[in-house]
Backbone as a chain_set.jsonl record, in Angstrom:
{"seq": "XXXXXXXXXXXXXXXXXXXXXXXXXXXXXXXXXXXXXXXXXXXXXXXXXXXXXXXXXXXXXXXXXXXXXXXXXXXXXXXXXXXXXXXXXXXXXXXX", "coords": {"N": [[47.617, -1.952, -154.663], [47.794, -0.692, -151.077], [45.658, 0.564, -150.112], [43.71, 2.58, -147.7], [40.627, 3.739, -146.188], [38.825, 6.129, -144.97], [36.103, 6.603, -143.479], [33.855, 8.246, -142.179], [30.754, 10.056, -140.243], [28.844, 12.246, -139.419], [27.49, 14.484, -137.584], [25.003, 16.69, -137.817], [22.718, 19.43, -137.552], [19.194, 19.958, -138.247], [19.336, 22.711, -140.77], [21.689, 23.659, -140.039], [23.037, 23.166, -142.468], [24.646, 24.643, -144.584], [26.841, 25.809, -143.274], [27.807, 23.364, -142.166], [28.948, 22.327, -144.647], [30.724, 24.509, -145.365], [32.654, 24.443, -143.667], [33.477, 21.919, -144.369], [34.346, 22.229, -146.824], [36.282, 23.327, -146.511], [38.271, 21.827, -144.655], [38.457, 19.979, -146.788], [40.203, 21.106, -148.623], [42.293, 21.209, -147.256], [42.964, 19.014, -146.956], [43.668, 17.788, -149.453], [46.103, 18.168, -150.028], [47.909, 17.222, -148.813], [50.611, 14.763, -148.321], [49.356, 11.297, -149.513], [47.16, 11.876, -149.85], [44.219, 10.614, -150.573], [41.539, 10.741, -152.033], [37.853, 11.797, -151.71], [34.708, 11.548, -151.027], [31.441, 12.742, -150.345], [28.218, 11.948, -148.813], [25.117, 12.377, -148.452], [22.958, 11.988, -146.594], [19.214, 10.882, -146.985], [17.082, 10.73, -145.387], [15.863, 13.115, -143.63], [15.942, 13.007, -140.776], [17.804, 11.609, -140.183], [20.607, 9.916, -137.891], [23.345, 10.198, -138.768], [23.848, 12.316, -140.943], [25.379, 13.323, -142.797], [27.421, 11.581, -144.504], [31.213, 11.393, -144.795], [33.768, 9.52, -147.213], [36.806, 9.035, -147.463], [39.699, 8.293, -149.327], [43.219, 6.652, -148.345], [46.308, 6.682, -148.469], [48.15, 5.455, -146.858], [47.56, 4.371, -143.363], [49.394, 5.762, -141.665], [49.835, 8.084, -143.566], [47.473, 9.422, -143.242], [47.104, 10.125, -140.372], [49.41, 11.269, -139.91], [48.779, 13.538, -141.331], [46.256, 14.224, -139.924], [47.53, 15.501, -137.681], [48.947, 18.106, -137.674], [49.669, 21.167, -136.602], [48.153, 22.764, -138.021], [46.02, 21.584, -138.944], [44.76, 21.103, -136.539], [43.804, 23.32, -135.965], [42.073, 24.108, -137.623], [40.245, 22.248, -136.719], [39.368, 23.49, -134.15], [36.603, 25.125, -132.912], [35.149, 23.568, -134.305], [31.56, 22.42, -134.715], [30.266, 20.055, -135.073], [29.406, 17.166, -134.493], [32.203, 14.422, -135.113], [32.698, 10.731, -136.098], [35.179, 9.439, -137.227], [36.741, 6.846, -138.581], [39.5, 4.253, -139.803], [39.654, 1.985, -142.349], [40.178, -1.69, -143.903], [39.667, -2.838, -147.397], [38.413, -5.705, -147.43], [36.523, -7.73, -148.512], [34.588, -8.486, -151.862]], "CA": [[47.772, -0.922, -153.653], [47.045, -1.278, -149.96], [45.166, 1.943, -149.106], [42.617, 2.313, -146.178], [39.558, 4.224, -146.304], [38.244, 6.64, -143.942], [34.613, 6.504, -142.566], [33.584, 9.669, -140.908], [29.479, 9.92, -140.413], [28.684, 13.658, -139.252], [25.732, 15.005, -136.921], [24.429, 17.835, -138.618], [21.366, 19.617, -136.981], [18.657, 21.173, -139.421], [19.344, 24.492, -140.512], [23.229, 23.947, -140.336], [23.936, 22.246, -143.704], [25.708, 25.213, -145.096], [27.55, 25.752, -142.346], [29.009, 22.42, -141.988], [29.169, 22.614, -146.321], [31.921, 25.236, -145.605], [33.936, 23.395, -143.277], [33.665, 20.434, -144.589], [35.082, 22.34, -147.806], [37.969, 24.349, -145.714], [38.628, 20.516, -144.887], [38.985, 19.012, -148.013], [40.597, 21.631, -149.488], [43.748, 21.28, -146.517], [43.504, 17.431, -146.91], [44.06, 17.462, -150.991], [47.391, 19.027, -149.849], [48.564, 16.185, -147.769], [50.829, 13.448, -149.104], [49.172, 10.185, -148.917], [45.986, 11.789, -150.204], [44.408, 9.842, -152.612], [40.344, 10.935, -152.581], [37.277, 11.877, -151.015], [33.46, 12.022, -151.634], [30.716, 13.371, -148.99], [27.401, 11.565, -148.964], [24.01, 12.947, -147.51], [21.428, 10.987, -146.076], [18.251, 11.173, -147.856], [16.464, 10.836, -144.513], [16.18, 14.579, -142.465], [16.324, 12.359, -139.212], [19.1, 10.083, -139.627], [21.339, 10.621, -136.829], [24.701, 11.152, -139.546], [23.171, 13.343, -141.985], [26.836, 13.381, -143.636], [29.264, 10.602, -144.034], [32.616, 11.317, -145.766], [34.323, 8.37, -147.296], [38.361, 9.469, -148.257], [40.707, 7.033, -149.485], [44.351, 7.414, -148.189], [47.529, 5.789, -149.536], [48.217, 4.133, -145.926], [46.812, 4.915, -142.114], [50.49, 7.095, -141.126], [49.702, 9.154, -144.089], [46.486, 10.096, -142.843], [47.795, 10.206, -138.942], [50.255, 12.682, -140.02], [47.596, 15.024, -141.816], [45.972, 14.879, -138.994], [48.09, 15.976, -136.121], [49.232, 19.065, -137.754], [48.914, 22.139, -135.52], [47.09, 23.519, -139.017], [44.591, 21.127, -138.985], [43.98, 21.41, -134.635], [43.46, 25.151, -135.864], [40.488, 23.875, -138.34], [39.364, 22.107, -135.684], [39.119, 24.489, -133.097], [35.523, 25.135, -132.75], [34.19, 22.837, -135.124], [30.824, 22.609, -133.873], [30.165, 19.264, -135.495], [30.609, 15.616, -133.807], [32.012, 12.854, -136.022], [33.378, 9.415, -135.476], [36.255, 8.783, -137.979], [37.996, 5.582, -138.203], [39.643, 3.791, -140.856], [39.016, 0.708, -142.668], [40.98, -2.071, -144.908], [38.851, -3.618, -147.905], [38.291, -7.585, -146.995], [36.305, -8.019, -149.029], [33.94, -7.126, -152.805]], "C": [[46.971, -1.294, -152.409], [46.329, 0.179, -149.416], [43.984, 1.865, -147.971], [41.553, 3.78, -146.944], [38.753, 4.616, -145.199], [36.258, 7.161, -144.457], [34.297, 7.515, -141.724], [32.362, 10.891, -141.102], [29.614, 11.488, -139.484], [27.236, 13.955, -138.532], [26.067, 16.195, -137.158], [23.285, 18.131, -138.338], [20.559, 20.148, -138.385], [19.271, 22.052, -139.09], [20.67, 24.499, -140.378], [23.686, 23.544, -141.348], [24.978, 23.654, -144.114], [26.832, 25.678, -144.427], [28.328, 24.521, -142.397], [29.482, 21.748, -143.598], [30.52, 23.376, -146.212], [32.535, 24.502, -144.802], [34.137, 22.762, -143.513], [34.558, 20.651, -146.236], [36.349, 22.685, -147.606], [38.665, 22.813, -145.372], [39.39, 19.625, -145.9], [39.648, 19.773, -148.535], [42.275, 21.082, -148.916], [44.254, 19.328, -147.252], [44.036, 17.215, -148.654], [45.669, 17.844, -151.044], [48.42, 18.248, -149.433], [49.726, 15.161, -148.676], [50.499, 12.549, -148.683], [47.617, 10.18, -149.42], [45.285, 11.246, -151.716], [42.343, 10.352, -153.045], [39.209, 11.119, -151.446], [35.865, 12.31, -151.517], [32.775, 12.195, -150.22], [29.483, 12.827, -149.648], [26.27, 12.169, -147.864], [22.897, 12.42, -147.276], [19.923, 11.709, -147.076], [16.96, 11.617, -146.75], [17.019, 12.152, -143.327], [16.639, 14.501, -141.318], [17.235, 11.323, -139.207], [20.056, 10.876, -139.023], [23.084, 10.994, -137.621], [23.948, 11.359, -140.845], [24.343, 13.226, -143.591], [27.745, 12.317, -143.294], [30.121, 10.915, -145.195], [33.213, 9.986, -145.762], [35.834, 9.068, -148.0], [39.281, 8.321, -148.201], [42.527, 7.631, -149.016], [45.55, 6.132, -148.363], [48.036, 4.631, -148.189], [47.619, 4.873, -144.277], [47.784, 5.956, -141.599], [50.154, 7.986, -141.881], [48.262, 10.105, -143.676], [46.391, 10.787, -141.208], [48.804, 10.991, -139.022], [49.426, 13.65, -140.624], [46.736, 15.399, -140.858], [46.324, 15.383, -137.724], [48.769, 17.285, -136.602], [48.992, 20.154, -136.452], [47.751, 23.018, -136.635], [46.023, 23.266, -139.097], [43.973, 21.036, -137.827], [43.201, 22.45, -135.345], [41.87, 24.905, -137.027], [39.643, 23.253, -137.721], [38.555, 22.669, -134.607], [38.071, 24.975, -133.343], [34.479, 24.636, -133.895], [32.759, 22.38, -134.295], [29.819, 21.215, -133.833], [30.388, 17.419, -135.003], [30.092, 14.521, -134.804], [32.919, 11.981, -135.331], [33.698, 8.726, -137.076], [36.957, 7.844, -137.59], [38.215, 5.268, -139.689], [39.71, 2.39, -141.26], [40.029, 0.479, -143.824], [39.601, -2.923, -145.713], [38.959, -4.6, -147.323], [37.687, -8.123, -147.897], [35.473, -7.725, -150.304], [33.125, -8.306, -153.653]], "O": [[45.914, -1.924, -152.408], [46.592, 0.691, -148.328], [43.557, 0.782, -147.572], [41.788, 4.506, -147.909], [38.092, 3.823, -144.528], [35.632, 7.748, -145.34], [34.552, 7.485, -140.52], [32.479, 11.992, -141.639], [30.678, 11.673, -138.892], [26.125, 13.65, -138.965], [27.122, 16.751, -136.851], [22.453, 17.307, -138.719], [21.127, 20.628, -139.366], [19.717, 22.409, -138.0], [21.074, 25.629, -140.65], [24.915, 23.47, -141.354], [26.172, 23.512, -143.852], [27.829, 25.951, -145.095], [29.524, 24.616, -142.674], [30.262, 20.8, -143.679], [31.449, 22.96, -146.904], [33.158, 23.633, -145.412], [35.229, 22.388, -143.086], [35.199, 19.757, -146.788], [37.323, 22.436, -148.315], [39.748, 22.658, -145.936], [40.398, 18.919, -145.876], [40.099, 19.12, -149.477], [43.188, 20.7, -149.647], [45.25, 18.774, -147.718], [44.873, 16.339, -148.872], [46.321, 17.779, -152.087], [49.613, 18.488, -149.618], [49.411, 14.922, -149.842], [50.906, 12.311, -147.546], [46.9, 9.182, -149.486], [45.479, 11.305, -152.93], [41.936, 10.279, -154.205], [39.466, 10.686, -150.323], [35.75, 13.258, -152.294], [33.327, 11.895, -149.161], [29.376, 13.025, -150.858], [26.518, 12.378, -146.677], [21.895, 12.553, -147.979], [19.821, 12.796, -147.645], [16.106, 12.471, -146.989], [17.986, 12.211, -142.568], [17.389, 15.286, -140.737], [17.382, 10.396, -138.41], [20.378, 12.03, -139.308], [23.857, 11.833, -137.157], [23.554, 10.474, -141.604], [24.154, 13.111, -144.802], [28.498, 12.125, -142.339], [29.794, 10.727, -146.367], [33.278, 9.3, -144.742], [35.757, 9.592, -149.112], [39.538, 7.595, -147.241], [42.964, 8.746, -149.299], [45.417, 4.908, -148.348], [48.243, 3.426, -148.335], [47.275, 6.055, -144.319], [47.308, 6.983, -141.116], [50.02, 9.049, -141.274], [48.162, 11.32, -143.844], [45.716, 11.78, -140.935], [49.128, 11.495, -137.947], [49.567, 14.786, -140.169], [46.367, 16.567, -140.738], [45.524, 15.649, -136.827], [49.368, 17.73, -135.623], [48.238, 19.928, -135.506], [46.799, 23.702, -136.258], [45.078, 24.038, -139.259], [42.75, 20.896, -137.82], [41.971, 22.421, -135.298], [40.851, 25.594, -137.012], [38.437, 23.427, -137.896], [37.404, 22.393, -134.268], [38.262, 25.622, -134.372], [33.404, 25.118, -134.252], [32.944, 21.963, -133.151], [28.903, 21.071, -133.024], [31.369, 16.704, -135.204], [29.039, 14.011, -135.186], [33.659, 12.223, -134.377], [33.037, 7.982, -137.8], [37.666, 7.804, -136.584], [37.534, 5.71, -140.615], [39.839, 1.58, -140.341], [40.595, 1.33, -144.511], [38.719, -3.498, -145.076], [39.788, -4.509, -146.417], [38.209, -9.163, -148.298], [35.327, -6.503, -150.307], [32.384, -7.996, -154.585]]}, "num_chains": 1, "name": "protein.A"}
């Protein structure tokens, strides 16, 4: 299988984790919905001051399937005042 793997590190101030805990669940819940979705874990820095507090890693079956989950107008509408700035891209293994 050729799937890709999204990368998408999260600034998270103190004092907002549960806050960006629920969106980040209202998130995953839309994306498990998708076709193309194949997985997703959320990792949390260990360090209070690292500048992405949160990186999500989600695996997706190819880069259109994930480029169509996200241009919905459903998922704009989960966007719409996300208060959160990340920098998603996606990635092919190369190598292990």
């Amino acid at each position: 299988m050729n799937h890709v793997t999204l990368i998408n590190p999260f600034e998270v101030p103190a004092g907002k984790e549960d806050e960006f805990m629920e969106r980040w669940k209202q998130a995953g819940e839309y994306f498990r919905q998708r076709e193309g979705f194949v997985s997703t874990r959320l990792h949390q820095s260990l360090d209070p001051e690292a500048a992405y507090r949160f990186i999500n890693v989600g695996v997706w079956e190819s880069p259109e399937h994930f480029r169509q989950a996200t241009s919905t107008p459903e998922f704009q509408e989960l966007l719409r005042g996300f208060p959160f700035s990340s920098h998603p891209a996606l990635y092919r293994l190369i190598s292990e």
